[in-house]
Each structure stands twice: as C-alpha cells, then as structure tokens.
Backbone as a chain_set.jsonl record, in Angstrom:
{"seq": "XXXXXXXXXXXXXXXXXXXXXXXXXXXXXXXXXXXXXXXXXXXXXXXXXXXXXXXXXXXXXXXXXXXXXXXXXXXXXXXXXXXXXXXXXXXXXXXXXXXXXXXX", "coords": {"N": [[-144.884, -8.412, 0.179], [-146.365, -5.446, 0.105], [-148.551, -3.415, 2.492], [-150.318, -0.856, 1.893], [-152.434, 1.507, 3.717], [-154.741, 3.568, 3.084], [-156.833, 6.247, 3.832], [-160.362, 7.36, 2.89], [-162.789, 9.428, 1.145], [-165.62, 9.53, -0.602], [-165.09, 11.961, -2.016], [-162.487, 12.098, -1.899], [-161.268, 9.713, -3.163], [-160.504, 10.486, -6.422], [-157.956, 11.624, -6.069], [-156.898, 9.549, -3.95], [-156.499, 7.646, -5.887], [-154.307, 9.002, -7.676], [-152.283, 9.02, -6.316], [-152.088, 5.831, -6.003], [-151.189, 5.618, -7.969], [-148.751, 7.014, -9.347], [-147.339, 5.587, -6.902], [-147.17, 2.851, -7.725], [-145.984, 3.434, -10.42], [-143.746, 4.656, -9.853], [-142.497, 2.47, -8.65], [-139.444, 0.364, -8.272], [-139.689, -2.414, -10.181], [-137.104, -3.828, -11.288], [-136.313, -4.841, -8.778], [-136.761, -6.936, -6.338], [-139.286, -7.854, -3.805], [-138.299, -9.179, -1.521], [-135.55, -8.528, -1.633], [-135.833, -5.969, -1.049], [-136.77, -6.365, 1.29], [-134.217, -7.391, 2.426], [-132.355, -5.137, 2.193], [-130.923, -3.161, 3.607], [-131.947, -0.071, 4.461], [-132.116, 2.089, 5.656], [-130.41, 4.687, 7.844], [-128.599, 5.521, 10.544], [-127.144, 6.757, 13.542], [-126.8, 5.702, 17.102], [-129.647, 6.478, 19.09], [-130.551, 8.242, 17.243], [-133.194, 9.51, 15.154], [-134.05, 7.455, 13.485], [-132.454, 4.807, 14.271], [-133.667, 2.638, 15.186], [-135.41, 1.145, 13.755], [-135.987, -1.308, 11.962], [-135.511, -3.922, 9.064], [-137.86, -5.69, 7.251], [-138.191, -9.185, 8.027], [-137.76, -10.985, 5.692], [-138.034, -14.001, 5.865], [-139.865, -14.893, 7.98], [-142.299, -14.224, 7.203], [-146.119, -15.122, 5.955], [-146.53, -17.088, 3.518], [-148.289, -15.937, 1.844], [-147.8, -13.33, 2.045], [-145.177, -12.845, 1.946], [-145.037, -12.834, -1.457], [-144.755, -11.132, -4.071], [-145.762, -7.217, -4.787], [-148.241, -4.831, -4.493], [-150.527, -4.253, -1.641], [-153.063, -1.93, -1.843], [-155.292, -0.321, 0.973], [-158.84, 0.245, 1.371], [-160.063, 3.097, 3.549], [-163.564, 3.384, 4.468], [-166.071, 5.235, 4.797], [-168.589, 5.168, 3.324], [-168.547, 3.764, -0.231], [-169.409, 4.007, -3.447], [-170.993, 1.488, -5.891], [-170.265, 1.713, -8.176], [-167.628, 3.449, -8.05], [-166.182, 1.551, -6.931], [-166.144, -0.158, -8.593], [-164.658, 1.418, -10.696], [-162.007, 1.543, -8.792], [-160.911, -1.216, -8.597], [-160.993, -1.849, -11.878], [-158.643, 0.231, -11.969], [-156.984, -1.053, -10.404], [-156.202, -3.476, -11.739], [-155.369, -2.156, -13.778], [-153.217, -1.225, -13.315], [-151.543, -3.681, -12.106], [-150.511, -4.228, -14.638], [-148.464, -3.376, -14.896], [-146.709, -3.31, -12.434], [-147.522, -6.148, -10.043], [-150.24, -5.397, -8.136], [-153.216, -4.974, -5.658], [-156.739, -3.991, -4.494], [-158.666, -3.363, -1.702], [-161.198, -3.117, 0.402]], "CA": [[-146.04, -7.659, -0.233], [-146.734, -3.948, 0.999], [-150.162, -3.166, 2.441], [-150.814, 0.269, 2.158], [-153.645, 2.028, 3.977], [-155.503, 5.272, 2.724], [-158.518, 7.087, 4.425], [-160.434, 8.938, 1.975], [-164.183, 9.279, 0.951], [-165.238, 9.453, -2.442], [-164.438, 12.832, -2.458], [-160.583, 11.993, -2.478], [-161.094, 9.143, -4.222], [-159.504, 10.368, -7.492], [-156.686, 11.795, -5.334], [-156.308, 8.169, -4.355], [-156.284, 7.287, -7.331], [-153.568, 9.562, -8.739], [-151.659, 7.966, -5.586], [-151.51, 4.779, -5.973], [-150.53, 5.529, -9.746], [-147.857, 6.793, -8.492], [-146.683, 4.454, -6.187], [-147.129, 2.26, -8.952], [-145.039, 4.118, -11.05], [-142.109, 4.696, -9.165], [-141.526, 1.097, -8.111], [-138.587, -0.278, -9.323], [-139.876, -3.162, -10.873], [-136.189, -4.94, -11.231], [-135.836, -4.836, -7.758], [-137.745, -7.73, -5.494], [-139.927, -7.715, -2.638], [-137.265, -9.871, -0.858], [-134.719, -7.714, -1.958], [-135.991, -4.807, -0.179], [-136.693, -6.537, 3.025], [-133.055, -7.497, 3.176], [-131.402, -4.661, 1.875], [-130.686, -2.138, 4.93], [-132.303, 0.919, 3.578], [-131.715, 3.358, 6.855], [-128.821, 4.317, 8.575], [-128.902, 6.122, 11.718], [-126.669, 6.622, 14.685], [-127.459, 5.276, 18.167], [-130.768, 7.64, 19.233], [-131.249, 9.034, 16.226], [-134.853, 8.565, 14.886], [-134.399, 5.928, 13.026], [-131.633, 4.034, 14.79], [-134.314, 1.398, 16.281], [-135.877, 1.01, 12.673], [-135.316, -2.431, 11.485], [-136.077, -4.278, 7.887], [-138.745, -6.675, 7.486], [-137.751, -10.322, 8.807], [-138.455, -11.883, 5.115], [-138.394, -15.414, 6.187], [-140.745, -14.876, 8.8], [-143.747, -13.531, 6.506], [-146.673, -16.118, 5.234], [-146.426, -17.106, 1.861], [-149.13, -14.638, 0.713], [-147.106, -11.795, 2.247], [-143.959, -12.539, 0.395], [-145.489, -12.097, -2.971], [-144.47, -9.292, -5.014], [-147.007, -6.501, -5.033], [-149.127, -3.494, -2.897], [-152.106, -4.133, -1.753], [-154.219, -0.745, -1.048], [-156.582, -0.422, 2.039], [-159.025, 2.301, 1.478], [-161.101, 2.699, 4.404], [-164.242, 4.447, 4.077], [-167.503, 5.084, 5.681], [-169.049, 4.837, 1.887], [-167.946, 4.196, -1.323], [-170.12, 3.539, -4.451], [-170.449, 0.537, -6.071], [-169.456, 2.584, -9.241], [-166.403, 3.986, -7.777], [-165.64, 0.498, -6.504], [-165.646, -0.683, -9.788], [-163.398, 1.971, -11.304], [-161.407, 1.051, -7.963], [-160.974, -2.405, -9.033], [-160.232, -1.643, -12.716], [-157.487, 0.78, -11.913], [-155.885, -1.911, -9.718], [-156.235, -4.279, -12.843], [-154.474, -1.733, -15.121], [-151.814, -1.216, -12.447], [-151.029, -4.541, -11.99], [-149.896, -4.712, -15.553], [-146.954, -2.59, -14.248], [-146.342, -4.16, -11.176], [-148.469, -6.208, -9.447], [-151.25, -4.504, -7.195], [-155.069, -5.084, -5.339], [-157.276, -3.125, -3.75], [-159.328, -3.609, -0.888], [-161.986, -1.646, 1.048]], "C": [[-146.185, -6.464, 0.699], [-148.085, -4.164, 0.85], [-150.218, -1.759, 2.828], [-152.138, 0.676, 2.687], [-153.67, 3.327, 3.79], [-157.083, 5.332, 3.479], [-158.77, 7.75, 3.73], [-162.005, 8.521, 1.657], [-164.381, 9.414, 0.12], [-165.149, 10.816, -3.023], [-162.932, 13.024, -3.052], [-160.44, 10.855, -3.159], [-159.953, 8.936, -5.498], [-158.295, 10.746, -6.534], [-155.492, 10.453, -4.398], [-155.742, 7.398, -4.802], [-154.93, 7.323, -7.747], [-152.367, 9.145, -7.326], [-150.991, 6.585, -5.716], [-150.841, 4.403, -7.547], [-149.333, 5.296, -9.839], [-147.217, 6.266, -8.144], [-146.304, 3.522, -7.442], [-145.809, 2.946, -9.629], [-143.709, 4.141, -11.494], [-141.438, 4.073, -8.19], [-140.942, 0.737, -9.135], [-139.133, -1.826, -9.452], [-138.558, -4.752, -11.138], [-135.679, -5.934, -9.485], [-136.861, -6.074, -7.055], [-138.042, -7.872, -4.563], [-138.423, -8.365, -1.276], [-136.077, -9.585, -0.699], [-134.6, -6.424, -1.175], [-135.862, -5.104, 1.196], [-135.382, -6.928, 3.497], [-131.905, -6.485, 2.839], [-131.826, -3.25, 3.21], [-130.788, -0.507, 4.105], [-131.799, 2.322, 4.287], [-130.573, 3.499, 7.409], [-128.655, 5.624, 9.206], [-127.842, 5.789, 13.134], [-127.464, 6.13, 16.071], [-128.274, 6.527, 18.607], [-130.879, 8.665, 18.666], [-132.277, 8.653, 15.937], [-135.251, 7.296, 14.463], [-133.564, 5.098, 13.234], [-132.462, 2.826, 15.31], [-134.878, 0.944, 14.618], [-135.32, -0.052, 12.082], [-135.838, -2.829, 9.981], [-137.195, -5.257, 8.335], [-137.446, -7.928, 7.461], [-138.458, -11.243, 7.231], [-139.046, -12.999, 5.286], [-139.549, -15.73, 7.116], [-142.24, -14.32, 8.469], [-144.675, -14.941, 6.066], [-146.135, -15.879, 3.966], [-146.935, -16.139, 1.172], [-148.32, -13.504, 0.776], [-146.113, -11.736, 1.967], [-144.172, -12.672, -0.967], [-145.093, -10.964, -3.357], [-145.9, -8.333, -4.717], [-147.37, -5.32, -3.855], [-150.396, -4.259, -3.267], [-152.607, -2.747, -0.899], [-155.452, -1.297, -0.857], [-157.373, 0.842, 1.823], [-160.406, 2.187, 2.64], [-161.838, 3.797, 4.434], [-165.395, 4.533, 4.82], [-168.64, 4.292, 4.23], [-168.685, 5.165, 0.743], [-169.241, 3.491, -2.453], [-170.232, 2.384, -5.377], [-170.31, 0.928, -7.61], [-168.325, 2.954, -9.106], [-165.746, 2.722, -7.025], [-164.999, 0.038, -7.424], [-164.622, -0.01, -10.762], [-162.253, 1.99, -10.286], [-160.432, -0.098, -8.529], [-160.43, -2.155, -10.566], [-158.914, -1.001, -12.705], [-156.337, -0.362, -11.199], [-155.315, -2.606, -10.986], [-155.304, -3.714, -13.816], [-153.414, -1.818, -14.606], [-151.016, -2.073, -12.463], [-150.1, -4.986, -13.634], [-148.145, -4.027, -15.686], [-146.043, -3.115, -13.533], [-147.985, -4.61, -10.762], [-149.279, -5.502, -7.338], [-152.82, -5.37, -6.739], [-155.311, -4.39, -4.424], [-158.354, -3.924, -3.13], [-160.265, -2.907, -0.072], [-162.37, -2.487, 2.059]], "O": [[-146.119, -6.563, 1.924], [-148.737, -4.676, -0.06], [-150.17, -1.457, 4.02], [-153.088, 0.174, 2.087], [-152.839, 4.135, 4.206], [-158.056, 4.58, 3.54], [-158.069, 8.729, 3.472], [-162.396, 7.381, 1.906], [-163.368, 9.53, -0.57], [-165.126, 10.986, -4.242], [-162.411, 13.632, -3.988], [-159.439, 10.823, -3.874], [-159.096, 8.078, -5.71], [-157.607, 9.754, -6.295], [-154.278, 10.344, -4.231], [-154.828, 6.644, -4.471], [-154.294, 6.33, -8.102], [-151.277, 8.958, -7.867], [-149.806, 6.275, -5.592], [-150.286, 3.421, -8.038], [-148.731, 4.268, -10.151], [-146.184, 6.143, -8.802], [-145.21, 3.553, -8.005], [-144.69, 2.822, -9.132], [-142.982, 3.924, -12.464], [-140.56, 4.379, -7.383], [-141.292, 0.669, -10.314], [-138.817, -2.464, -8.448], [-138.77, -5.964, -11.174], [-135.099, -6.981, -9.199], [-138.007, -5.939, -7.483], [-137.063, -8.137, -3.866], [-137.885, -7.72, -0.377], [-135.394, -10.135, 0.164], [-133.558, -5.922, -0.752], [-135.209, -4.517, 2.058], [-135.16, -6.905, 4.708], [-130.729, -6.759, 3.077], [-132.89, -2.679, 3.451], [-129.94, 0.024, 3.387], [-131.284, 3.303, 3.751], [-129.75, 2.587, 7.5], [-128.577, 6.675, 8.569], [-127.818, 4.675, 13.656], [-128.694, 6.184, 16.089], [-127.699, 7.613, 18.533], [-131.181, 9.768, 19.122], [-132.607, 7.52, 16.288], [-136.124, 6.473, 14.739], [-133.629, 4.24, 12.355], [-131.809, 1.974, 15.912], [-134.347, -0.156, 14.47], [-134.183, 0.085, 11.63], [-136.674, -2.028, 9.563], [-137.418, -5.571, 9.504], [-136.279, -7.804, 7.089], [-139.412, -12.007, 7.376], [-140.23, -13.214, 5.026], [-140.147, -16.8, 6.998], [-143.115, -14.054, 9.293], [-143.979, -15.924, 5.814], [-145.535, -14.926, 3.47], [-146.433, -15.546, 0.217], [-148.111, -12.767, -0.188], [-145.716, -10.622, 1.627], [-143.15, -12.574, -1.648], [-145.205, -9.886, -2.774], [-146.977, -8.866, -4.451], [-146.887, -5.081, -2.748], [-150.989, -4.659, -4.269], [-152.549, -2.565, 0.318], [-156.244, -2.012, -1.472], [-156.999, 2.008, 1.956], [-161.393, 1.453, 2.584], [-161.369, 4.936, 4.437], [-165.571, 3.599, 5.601], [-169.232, 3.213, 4.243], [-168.465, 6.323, 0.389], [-169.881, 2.496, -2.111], [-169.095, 2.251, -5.83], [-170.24, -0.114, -8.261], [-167.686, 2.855, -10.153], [-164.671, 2.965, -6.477], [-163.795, -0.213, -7.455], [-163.878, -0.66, -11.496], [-161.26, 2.502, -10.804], [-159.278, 0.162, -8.867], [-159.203, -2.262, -10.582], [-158.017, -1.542, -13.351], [-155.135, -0.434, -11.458], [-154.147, -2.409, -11.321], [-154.582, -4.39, -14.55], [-152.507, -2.412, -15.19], [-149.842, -1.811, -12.728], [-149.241, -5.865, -13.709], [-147.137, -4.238, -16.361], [-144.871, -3.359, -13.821], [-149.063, -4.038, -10.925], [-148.942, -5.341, -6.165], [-153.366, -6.219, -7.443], [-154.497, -4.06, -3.561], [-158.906, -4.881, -3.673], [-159.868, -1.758, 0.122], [-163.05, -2.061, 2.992]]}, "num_chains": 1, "name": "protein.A"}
C-alpha cells in the first residue's frame, strides 16, 4: 500500500483532486503492490543519487500495508465537511479503478 501525503487547503483542494485522479489513472493496475516492492526500479552507480535507494522490504510490512492501493493524506488546517464529503466520494469512484482512501 502507498501512503501519499498532500498539503493543501481548500483552495487546492480541486488541484488535489485532479492529482490523485491522476495517480489513479496511471497505475498499472496489472502490476501488484508486491510486484513493485520487489522489482528493482533504480539503477545508479556507487555515489550517484540514488545508489543508496533501496525497494521496499515486502515481507516486512503489516498486513494492512501490503494491500493493494494509495491511501491519500491531506493535511490541512481546515477543510469543510462538504469538501470532505466530495473528498470521500472521489476516493469511492477511484477505487473502482484501483483501489484508494483518503484521510485527513
């Protein structure tokens, strides 16, 4: 499971939004969480930037956190409990894509 975090106020909100669509989107779908964490995505000489950059350690995740899915963090000072709720639905549609939840 990915946990994304966003900072945004309910000004960026939709920009959020059109984010995690996005993301959504343009996950491959055939591909599986478990799949990613063991497939060696980087590749970097010794002290190059990302030469220290390792995969996730599947086996070593709880159960919840090897689940398929994103969960977005949106951290806010205040969000509406209107714009929560179209929050919350958008996750809902998302998930029919891939699965997704949102959190604040």
């Amino acid at each position: 499971m990915f946990h994304i975090v966003f900072s945004a106020d309910e000004n960026y909100i939709p920009y959020t939004a059109v984010l995690m669509t996005s993301i959504i989107q343009n996950t491959n779908a055939k591909q599986t969480f478990k799949e990613i964490c063991e497939t060696k995505t980087l590749s970097a000489e010794f002290g190059e930037t990302y030469a220290n950059v390792r995969n996730f350690d599947f086996a070593s995740l709880n159960k919840e956190n090897q689940n398929e899915g994103y969960v977005f963090h949106i951290l806010s000072n205040s969000i509406s409990g209107v714009v929560r709720q179209k929050l919350n639905n958008l996750a809902k549609h998302l998930s029919a894509t891939y699965p997704c939840a949102y959190y604040e």
